[in-house]
C-alpha positions as CSV (number, residue, x, y, z in Angstrom):
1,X,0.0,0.0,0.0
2,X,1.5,3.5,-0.9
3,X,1.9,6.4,1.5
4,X,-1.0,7.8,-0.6
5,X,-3.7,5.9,0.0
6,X,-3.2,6.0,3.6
7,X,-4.0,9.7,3.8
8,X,-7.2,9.5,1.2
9,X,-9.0,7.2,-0.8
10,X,-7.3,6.0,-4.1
11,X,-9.8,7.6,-6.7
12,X,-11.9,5.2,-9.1
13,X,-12.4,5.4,-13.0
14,X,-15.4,8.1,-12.6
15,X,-13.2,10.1,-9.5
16,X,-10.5,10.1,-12.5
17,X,-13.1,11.1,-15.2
18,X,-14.4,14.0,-13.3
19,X,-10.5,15.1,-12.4
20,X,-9.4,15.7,-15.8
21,X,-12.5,17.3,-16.6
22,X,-12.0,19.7,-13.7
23,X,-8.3,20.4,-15.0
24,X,-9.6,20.5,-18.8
25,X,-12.0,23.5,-17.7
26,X,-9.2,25.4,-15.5
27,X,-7.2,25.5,-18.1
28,X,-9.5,26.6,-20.6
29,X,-10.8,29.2,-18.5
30,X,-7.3,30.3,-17.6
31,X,-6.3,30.8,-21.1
32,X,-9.3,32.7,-21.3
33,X,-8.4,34.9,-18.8
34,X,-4.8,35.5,-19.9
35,X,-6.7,36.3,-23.8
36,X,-9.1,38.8,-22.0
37,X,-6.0,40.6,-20.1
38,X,-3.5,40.2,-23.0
39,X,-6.7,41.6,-25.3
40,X,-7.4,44.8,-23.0
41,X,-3.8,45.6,-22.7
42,X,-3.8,45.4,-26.3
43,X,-6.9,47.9,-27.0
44,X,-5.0,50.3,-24.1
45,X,-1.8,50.2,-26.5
46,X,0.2,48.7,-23.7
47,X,1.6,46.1,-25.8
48,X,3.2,48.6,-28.3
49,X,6.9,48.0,-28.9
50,X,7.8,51.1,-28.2
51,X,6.6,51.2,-24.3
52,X,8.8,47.7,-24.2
53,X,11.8,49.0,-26.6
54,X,13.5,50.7,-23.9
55,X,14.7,47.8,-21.7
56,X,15.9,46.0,-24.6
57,X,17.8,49.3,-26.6
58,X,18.3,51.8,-24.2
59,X,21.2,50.4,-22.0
60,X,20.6,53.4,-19.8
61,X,17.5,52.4,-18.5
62,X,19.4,49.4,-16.2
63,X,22.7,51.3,-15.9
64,X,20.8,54.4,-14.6
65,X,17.4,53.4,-12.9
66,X,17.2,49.6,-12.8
67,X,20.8,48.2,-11.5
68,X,21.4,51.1,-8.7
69,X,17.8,49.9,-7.5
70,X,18.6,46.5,-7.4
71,X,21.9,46.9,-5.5
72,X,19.8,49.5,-3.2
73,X,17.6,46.3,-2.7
74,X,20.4,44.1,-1.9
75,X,22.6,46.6,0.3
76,X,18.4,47.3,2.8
77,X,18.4,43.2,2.6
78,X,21.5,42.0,2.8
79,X,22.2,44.6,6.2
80,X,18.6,43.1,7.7
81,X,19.8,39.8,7.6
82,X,22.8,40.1,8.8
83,X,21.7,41.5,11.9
84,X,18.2,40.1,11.7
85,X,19.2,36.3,12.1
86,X,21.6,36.3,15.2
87,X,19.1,38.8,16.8
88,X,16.2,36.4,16.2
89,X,18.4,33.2,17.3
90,X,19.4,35.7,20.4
91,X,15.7,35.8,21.4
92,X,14.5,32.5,20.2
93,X,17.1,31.3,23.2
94,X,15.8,33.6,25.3
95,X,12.3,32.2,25.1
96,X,13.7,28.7,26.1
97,X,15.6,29.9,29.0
98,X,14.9,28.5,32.6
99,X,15.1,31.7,34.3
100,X,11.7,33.8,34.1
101,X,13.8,37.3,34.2
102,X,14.9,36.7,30.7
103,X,12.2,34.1,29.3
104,X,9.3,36.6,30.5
105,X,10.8,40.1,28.8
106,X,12.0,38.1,25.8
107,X,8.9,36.5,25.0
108,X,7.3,40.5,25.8
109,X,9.8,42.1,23.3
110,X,9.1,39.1,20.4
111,X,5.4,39.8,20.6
112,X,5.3,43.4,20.2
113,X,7.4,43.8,17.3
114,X,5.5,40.6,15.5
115,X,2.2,42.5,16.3
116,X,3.2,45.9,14.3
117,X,3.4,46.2,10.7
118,X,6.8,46.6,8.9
119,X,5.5,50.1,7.4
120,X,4.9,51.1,10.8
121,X,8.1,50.6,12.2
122,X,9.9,52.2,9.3
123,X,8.1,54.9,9.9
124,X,8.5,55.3,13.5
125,X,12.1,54.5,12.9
126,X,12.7,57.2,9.9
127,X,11.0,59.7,12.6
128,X,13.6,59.1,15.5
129,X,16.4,59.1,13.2
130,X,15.4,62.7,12.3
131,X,14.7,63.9,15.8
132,X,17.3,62.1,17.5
133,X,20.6,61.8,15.2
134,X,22.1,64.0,13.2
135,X,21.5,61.0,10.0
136,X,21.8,63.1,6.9
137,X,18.0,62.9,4.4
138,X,20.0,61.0,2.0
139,X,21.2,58.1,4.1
140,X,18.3,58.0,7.1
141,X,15.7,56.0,4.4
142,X,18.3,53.1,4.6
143,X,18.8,53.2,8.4
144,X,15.0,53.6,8.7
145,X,13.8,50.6,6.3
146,X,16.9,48.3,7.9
147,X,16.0,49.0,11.5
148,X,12.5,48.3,10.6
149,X,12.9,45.3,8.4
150,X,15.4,43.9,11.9
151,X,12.8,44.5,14.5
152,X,10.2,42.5,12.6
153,X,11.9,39.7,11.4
154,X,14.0,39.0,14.4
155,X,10.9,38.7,16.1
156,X,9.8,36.4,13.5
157,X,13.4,34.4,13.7
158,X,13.0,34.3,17.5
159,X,9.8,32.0,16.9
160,X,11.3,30.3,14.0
161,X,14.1,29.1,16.0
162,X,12.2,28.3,19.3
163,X,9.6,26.1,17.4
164,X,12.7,24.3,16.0
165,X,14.0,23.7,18.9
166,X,11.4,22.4,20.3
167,X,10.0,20.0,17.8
168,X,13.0,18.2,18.8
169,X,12.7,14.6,20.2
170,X,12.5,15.2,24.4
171,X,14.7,12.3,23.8
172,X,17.6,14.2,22.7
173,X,17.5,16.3,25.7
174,X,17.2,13.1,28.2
175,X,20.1,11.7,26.5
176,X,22.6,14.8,26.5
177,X,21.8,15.1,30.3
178,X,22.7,11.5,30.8
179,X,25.9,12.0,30.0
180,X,26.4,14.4,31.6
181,X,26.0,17.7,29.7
182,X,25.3,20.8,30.7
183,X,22.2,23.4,29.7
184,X,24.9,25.4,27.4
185,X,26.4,22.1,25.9
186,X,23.1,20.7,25.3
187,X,22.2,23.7,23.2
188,X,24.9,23.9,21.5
189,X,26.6,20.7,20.8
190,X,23.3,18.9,20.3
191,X,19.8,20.8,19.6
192,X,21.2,23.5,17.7
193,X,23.2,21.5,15.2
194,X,19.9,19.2,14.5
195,X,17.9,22.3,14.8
196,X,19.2,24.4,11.9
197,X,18.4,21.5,9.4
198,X,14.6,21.4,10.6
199,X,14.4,25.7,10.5
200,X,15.7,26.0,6.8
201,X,13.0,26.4,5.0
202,X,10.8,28.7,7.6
203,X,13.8,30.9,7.5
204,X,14.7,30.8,4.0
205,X,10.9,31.5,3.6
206,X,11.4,34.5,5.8
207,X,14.5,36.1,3.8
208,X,12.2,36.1,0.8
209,X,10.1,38.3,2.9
210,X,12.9,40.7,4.2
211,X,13.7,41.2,0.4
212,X,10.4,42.4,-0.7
213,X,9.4,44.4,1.9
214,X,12.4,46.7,1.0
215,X,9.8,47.7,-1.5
216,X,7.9,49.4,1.5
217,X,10.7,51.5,2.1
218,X,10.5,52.9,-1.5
219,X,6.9,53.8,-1.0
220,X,7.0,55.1,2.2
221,X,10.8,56.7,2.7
222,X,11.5,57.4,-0.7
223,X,14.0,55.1,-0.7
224,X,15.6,54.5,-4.2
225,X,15.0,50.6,-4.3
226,X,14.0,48.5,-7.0
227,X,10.2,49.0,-7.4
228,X,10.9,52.6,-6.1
229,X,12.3,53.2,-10.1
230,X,8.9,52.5,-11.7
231,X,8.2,56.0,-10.9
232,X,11.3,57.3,-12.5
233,X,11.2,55.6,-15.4
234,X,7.7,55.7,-16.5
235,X,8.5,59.9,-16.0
236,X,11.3,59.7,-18.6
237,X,9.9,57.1,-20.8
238,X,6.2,57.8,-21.5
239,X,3.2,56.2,-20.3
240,X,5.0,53.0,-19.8
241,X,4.2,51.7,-16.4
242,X,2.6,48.2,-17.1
243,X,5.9,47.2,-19.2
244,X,8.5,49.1,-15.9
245,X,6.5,47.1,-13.4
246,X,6.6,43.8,-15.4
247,X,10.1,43.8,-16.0
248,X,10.8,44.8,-12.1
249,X,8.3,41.7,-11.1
250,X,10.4,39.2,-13.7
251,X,13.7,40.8,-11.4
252,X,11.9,40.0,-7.7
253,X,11.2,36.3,-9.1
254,X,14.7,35.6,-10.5
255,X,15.9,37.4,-7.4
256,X,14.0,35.4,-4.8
257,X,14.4,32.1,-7.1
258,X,18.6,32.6,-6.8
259,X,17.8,32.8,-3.5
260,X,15.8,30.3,-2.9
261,X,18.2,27.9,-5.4
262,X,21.3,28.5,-3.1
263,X,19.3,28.1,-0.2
264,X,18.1,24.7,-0.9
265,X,21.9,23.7,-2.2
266,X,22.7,24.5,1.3
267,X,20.1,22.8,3.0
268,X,20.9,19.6,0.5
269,X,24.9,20.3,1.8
270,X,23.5,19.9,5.6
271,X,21.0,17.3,5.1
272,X,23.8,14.7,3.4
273,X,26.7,15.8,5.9
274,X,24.1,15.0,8.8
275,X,20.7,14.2,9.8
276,X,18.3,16.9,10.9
277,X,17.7,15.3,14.4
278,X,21.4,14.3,14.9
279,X,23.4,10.7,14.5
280,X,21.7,7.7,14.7
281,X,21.7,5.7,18.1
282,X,23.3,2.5,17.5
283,X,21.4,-0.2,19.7
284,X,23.6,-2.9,18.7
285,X,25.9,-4.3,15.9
286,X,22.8,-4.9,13.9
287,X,20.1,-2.5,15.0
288,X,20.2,1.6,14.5
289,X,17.4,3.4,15.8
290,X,16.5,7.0,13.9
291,X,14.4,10.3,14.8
292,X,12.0,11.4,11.8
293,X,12.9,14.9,10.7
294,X,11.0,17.9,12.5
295,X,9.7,20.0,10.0
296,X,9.0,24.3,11.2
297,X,6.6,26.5,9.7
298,X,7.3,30.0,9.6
299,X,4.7,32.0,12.5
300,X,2.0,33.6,10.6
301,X,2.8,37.3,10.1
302,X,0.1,39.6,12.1
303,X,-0.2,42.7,10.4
């Protein structure tokens, strides 16, 4: 019996039938749908070559507008994660702790910042760097979209990492402190390690988000991001805003799809070198006992 048919019902010849029907008429009323938005575009002229011609002939349009943006994207992202992740994995060890002093404030500090919207905190942010620094206009959007793309995710990582943690076997736990470990060795010679494996994809998930919400900086800051450069071009190149903002979505996907990619080539790297929930427990010369692999989702974002 496959894996399948324990979770459902295999379907019969008329199940089948009434599936490929069901597919037939997606798909046809899909490719309707695509005709009917392809067709107004048309009748609205957005489909003339020359609202498209300039990405393709006009090398200025990336050297000027679209490339700065993209490395303005990468320089709010890359500075958000870099401080994001050990900030969350800070917290998200906090929240296990055995002393209430720094479990209680940790868990208070994690819940705010998860309950306020991302456009929020950049604002707030971009407001005390104004009345409280001496930040000059031209650099305070960064620090503003940065601080408020850290507050948010850390929070986010915090969870990430404690609900890794502790979809752990208690087993593993029992085991270390058989042997003699202490709390600090336990953590780090044997839950973090098997930890990691489990959190990948909740927090590779979560870097996809810290690179889009840059975005929010452009709308609300004025910072000169990627999608921020719609705006520009469609001022210096017509009435072509359909064509600026296609071409900037077709950069997030290959963006977040690189990312995602080298993401997953690490997670393969981890996964071979060692198993998600650690080594296996060798009972005997003939018997090896194994943990299945804890799997994290990524907390759902309240905004």
């Amino acid at each position: 019996m496959s894996n399948l048919s324990v979770l459902y019902d295999a379907p019969g010849p008329r199940a089948k039938a009434r599936n490929i029907l069901y597919s037939a008429v997606f798909v046809v009323l899909l490719a309707l749908a695509l005709w009917w938005v392809l067709d107004t575009m048309a009748d609205k002229n957005q489909l003339d070559g020359a609202k498209w011609e300039p990405f393709v002939a006009d090398g200025r349009v990336w050297t000027t507008y679209l490339i700065p943006g993209l490395l303005n994207t990468l320089k709010a992202a890359v500075l958000a994660i870099a401080v994001a992740l050990p900030l969350g994995a800070l917290f998200g060890l906090a929240r296990l702790s055995d002393h209430r002093w720094v479990r209680v404030p940790a868990g208070a500090v994690v819940e705010f910042f998860r309950a306020i919207p991302v456009l929020l905190m950049m604002f707030f942010a971009n407001a005390a760097y104004a009345q409280f620094t001496d930040l000059s206009s031209d650099v305070r959007p960064l620090y503003a979209v940065v601080t408020g793309l850290v507050l948010y995710n850390a929070s986010v990582i915090a969870e990430i990492v404690r609900a890794g943690i502790l979809s752990l076997p208690s087993g593993q736990t029992d085991a270390a402190k058989a042997i003699g470990m202490r709390k600090g060795q336990i953590m780090v010679y044997v839950l973090l390690p098997q930890a990691v494996t489990a959190m990948l994809p909740a927090l590779v998930s979560q870097l996809v988000v810290i690179v889009k919400d840059t975005a929010l900086g452009g709308a609300l800051l004025g910072y000169m991001e990627l999608l921020s450069q719609v705006r520009v071009i469609t001022a210096n190149y017509g009435a072509n805003t359909i064509a600026a903002f296609t071409v900037v979505a077709l950069i997030y996907v290959l963006l977040n799809y690189l990312l995602t990619s080298f993401a997953s080539w690490v997670e393969g790297r981890v996964r071979r070198g060692k198993r998600s929930t650690g080594a296996a427990l060798h009972a005997g010369a003939d018997t090896e006992m194994e943990f299945d692999e804890p799997h994290v989702e990524a907390p759902t974002r309240k905004e």
